[in-house]
C-alpha positions, 0 to 999 in steps of 0.5 A: 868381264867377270867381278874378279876381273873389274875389281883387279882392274879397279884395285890396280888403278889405285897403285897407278901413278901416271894420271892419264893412265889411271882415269884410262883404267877407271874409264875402263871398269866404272859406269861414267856416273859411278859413285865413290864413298869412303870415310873420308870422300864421296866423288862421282865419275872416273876422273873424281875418282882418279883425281881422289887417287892422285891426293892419296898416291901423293901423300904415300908415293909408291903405295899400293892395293891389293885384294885380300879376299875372294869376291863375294858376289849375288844380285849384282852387288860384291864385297871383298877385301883389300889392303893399301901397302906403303912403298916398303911393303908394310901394310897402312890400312885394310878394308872391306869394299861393297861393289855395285854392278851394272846390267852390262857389267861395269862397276856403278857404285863402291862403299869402302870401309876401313879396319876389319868388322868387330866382333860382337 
């Protein structure tokens, strides 16, 4: 899969309700130690992340994430863009995630920044 595709694949479990369903996509792209950071959390593993998911996909009911960004990738490691959507389309956040990836292609670590990069 290329880092397109994992990403996709990754920013699509963040917008599916069903729980079995999005551990299944998670399972799919992330190594089974994979590690999880944003400002507010830090969990290892498919079902942490999946369960993460589920706390925010209760609190917004509907949202979504979108890649905004081509990847950017060298080395293993990627970083793009992305925006989280409410139900009605607004936008609620945007970021920058740093992706680490794995020798046989899965997704090891992600670093998740909110808001854009100030300027100096």
């Amino acid at each position: 899969m290329t880092p397109e595709a994992l990403i996709d694949a990754y920013c699509a479990a963040w917008s599916e309700p069903d729980a079995t369903a999005r551990t299944a996509q998670l399972g799919a792209v992330l190594s089974d130690d994979a590690r999880y950071t944003d400002p507010r959390t830090d969990v290892a593993g498919p079902e942490a992340l999946s369960a993460h998911i589920e706390a925010v996909l209760s609190a917004r009911p509907g949202s979504r994430v979108e890649r905004t960004t081509a990847v950017d990738e060298h080395h293993g490691v990627a970083r793009f863009g992305w925006r989280a959507l409410d139900a009605d389309g607004s936008i609620l956040i945007e970021g920058i995630d740093v992706v680490e990836l794995t020798a046989n292609g899965s997704i090891a670590r992600i670093v998740g920044f909110f808001g854009r990069l100030a300027s100096s």
